[in-house]
C-alpha positions as CSV (number, residue, x, y, z in Angstrom):
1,X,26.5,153.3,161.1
2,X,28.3,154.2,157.9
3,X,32.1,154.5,158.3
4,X,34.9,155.3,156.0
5,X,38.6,154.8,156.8
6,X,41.4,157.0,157.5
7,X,45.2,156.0,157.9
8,X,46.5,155.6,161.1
9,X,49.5,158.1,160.4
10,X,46.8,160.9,159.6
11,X,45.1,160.5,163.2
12,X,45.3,164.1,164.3
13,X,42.8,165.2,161.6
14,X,40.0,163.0,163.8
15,X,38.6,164.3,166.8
16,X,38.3,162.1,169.4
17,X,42.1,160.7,169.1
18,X,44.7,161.8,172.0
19,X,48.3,160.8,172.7
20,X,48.7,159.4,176.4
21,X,50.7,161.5,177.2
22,X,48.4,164.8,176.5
23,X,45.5,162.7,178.8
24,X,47.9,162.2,182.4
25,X,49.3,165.5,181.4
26,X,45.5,166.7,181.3
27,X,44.3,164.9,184.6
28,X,47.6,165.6,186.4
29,X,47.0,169.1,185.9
30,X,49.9,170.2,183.4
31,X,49.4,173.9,182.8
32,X,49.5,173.0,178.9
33,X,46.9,170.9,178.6
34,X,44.7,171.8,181.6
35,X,42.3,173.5,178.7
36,X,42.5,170.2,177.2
37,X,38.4,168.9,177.2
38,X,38.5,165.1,175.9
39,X,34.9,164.5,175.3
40,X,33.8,161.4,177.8
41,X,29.9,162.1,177.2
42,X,29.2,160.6,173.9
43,X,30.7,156.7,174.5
44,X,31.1,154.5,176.7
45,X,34.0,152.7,175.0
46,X,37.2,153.8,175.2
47,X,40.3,152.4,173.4
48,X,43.8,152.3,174.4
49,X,46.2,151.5,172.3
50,X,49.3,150.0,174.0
51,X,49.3,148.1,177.5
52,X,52.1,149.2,179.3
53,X,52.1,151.1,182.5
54,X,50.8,154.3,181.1
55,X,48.3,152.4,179.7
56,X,47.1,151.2,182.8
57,X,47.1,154.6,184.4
58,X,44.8,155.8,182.1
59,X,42.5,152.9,182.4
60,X,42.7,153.3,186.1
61,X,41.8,157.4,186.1
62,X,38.9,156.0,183.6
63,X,37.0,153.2,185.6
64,X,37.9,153.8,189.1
65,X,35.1,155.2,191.1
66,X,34.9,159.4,191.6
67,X,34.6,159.1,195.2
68,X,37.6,157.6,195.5
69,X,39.5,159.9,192.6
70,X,38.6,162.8,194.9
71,X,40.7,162.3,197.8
72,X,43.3,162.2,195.5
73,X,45.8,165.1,193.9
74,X,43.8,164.3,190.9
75,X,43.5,168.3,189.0
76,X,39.5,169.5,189.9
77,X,38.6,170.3,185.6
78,X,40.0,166.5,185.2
79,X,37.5,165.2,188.5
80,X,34.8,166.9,187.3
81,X,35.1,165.6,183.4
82,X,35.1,162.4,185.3
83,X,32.4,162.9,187.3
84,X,29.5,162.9,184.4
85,X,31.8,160.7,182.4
86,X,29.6,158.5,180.5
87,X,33.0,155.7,179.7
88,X,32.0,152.3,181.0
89,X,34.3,149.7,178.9
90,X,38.0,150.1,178.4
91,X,40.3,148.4,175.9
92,X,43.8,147.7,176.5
93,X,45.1,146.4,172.9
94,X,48.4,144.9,172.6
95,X,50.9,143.9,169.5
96,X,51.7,140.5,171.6
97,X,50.3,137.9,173.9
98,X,50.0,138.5,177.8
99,X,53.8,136.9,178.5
100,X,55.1,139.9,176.3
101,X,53.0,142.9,178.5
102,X,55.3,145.9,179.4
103,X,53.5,146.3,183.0
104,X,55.0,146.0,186.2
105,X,53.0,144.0,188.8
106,X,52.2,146.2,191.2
107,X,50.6,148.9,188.6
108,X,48.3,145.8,187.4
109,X,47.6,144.4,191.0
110,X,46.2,148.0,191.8
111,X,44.4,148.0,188.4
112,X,42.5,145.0,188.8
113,X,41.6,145.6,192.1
114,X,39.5,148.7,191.2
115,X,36.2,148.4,192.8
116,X,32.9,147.1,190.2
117,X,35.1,146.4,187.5
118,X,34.6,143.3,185.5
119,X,38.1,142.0,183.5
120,X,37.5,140.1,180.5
121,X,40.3,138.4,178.4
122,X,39.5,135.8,176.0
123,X,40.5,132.0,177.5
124,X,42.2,131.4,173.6
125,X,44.9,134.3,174.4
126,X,46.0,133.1,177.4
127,X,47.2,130.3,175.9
128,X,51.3,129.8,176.0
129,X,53.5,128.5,173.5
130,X,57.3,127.1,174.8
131,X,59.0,130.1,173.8
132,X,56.4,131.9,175.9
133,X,57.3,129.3,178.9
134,X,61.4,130.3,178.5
135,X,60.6,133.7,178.8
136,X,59.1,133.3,181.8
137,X,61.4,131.0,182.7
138,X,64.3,133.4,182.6
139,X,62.0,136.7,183.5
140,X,60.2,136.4,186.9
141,X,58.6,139.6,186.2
142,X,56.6,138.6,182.7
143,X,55.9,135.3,184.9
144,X,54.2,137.4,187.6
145,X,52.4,139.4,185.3
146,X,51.3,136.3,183.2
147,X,49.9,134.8,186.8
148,X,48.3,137.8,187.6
149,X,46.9,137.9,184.4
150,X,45.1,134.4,184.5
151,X,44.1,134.8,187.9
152,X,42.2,137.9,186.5
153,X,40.7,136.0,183.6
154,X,39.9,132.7,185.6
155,X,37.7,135.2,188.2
156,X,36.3,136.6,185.7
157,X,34.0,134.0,184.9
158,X,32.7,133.8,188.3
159,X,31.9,137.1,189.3
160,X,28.6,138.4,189.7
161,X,27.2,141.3,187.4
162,X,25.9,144.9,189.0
163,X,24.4,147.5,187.5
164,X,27.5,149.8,188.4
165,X,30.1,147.6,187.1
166,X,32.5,149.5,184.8
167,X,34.7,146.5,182.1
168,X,38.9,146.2,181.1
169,X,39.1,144.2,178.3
170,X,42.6,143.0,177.6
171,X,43.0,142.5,174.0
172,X,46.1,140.7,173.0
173,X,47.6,140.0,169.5
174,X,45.9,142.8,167.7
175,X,47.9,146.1,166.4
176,X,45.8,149.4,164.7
177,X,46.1,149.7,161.3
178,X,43.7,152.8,160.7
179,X,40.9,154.7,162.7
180,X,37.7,154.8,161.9
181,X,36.0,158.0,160.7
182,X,31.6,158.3,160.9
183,X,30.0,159.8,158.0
184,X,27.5,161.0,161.2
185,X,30.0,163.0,162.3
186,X,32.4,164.1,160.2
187,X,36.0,164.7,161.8
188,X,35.6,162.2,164.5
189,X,36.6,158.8,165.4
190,X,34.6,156.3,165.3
191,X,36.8,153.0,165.9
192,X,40.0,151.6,165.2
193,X,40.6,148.9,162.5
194,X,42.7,145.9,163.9
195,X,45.0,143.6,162.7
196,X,45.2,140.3,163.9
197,X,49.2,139.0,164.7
198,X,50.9,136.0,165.9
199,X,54.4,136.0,167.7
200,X,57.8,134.9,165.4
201,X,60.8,134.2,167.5
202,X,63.9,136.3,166.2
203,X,67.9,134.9,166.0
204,X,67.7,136.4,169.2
205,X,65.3,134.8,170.8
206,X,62.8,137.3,171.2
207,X,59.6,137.3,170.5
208,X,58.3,140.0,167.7
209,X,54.4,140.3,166.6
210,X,53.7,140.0,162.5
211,X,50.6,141.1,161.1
212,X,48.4,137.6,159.4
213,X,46.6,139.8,157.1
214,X,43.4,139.3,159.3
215,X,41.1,142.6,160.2
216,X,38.6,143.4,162.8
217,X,36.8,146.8,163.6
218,X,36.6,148.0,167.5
219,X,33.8,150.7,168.0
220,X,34.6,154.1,170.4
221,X,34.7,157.7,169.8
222,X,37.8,157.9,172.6
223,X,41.0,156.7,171.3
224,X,44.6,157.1,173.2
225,X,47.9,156.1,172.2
226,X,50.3,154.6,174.4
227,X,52.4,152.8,172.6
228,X,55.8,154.6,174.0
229,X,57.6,157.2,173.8
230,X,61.1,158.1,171.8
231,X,63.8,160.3,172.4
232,X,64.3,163.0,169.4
233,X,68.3,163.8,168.3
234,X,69.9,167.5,170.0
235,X,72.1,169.2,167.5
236,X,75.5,168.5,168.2
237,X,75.3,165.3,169.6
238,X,75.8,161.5,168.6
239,X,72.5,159.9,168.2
240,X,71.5,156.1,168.4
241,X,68.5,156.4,165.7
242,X,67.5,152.3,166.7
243,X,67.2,152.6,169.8
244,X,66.6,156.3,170.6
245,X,69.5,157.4,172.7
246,X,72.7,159.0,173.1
247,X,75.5,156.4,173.1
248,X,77.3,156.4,176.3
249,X,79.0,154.4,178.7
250,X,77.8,154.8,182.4
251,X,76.3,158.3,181.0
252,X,79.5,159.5,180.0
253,X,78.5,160.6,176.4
254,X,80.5,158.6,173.7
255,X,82.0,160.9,170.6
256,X,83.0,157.7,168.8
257,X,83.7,154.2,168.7
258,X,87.1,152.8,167.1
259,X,88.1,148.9,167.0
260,X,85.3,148.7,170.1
261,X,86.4,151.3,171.7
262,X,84.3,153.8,173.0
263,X,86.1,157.5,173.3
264,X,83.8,160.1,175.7
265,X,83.7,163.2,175.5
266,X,84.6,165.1,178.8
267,X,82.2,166.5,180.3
268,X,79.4,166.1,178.9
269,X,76.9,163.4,180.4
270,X,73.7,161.8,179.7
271,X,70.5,160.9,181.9
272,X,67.0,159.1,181.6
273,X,65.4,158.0,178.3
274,X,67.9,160.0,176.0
275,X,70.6,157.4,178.4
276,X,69.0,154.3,177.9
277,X,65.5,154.5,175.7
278,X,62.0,154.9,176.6
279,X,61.9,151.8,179.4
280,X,61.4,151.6,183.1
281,X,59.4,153.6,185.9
282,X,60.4,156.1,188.4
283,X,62.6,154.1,190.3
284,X,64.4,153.1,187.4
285,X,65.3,156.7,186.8
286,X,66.6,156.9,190.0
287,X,69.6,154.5,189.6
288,X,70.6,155.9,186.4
289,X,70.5,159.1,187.6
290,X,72.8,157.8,190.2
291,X,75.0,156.4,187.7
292,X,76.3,159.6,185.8
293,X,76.2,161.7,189.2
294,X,78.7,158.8,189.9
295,X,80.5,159.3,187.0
296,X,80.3,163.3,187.1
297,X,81.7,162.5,190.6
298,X,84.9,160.1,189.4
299,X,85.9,162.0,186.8
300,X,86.2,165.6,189.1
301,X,88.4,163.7,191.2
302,X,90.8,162.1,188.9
303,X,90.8,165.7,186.9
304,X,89.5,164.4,183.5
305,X,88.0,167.6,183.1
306,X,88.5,171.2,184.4
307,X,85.8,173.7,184.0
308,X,86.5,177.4,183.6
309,X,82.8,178.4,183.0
310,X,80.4,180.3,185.8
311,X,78.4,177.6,186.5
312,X,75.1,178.1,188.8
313,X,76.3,181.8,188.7
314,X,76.4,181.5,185.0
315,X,73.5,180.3,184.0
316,X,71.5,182.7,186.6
317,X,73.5,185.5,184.4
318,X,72.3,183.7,181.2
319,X,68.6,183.2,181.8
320,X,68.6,186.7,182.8
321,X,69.9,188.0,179.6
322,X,67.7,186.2,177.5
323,X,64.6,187.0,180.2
324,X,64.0,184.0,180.9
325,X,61.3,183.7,183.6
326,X,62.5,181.1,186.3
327,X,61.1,180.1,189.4
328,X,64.0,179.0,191.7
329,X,63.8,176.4,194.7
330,X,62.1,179.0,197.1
331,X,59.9,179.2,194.7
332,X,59.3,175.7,194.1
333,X,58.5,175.1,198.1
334,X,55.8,178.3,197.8
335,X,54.3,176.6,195.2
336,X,54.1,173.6,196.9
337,X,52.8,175.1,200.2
338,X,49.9,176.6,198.6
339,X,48.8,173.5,196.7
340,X,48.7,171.9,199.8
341,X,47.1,174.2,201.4
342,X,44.2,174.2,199.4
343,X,44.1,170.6,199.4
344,X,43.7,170.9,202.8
345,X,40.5,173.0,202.5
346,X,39.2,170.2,200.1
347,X,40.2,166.9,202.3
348,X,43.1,166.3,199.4
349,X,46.7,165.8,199.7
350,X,47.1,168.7,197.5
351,X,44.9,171.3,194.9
352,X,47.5,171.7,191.6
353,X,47.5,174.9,190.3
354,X,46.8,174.2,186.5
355,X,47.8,177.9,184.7
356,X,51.5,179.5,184.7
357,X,50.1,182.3,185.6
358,X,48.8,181.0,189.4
359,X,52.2,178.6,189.2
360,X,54.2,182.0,189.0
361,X,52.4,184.0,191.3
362,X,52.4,181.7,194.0
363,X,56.5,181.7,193.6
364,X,56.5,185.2,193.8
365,X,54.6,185.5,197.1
366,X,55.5,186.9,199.6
């Protein structure tokens, strides 16, 4: 096969190449992307490129068996796709070494244990260096992962082949450097041009991945980044360009910092990613969000701020001037009902409805 190169920062000119975040949204049954049609017919590789928790998710909607996907919530156009998907190999490609993964333990213990699928990880990345052994030393989580890891790899090498087995390859120390266009078919991906990277300890003590000026090609015509998300600035607001977020203290928004210290403004508060950056799982939000409602809550009593606007009243006035559709809590729970209702026809715990136009008829049911 005859293929040219394209830079990696032109990637939405290539078929073939999707953002994570368009895939779950596309096989969670977002009404923006349910028309979304990734093609899963003409490979049978499929390249991720990040390995954190999204990461896995994807892998997992990927290689775990149809039958099983099908007692899920998982949208019917995304089942289907699935169904005569022809993807048998995955790649997981990471910057760093297995120590380093952004996964959380129980995402890659459900991952692994995916029925008929064979995880390969070369014996040569597993290999730790001391600054890997004090991470894990002071992180019991990377330690887990790295254990679950090796246990993976160490199986691997003992496990007996089938014709239905479906591979995850973990690919450590590599980052993309371009994709990989086919003069067969013009416009699409073809693979994704690697760079090879070994781990420098900062001042800090952390461990950053640097390019060695060594490059490798990975074949696939499916290509999906995951390699995070970042919070974009809201007129009118301070904005934390590093690390992506509003500057705050307990999600009380900060106006500015003099001789260290840090003057909110009142009433205005901060939540999730735009608090803290792109890291952490559901659970994770959950605190935070429990943090600024504390802090809404301590600042009401001690009178730090008094409102005069209309509040719920208000904005119902304000969304109706501007007609704004809106579906209200009612609504939500009629929504909800029906989707499980026709789950219940199917045997699933729910059937999403994928277009706004069923989301808002169902609210507006009687």
């Amino acid at each position: 096969m005859v293929l040219k190169v394209t830079k990696i920062l032109a990637f939405q000119t290539l078929s073939g190449i999707y953002s994570a975040r368009e895939f779950v949204w596309w096989y969670n049954g977002h009404p923006d992307y349910s028309g979304l049609k990734p093609d899963l017919k003409s490979t049978d590789t499929a390249v991720i490129l990040g390995q954190g928790n999204v990461a896995l998710d994807v892998a997992r909607i990927l290689l775990r068996p149809t039958t099983e996907l099908a007692s899920t919530d998982i949208a019917r156009h995304a089942l289907s796709a699935l169904e005569e998907s022809s993807i048998r190999k995955v790649f997981l490609i990471g910057r760093r070494g297995p120590v380093q993964a952004a996964l959380t333990a129980k995402e890659l213990r459900e991952v692994l244990g995916i029925k008929n699928v064979h995880i390969r990880i070369k014996e040569s990345d597993m290999s730790v260096t001391p600054a890997d052994e004090e991470e894990m030393k002071n992180s019991r989580a990377r330690k887990r992962i790295y254990e679950l890891l090796s246990k993976a790899a160490a199986a691997a090498g003992t496990s007996k082949s089938d014709p239905d087995q479906r591979e995850l390859h973990f690919v450590f120390f590599r980052q993309p450097d371009r994709f990989l266009e086919s003069n067969e078919r013009k416009g699409y991906v073809s693979g994704v041009n690697l760079e090879k990277t070994i781990l420098d300890s900062t001042e800090s003590g952390k461990q950053i991945a640097v390019g060695t000026g060594e490059f490798e090609d990975l074949n696939g015509s499916l290509m999906l980044k995951a390699i995070g998300y970042k919070s974009v600035p809201i007129n009118g607001l301070p904005f934390d360009h590093k690390k992506g977020a509003v500057p705050n203290v307990s999600g009380r928004v900060v106006s500015q910092t003099l001789e260290n210290l840090s003057q909110t403004e009142p009433g205005l508060y901060v939540c999730g990613w735009l608090k803290r950056g792109p890291v952490g799982i559901i659970a994770t939000n959950l605190y935070c969000a429990e943090e600024t409602v504390g802090s809404i809550s301590e600042d009401i009593e001690k009178g730090v701020f008094k409102s005069s606007k209309a509040g719920s009243k208000g904005l119902m006035q304000l969304l109706e001037k501007r007609e704004v559709k809106k579906v209200d809590f009612s609504g939500w729970e009629k929504i909800d009902a029906k989707e499980q209702q026709m789950g219940n026809e199917r045997n699933k715990p729910r059937e999403k409805l994928v277009t706004w136009k069923d989301l808002l008829a169902a609210a507006a049911a009687n």
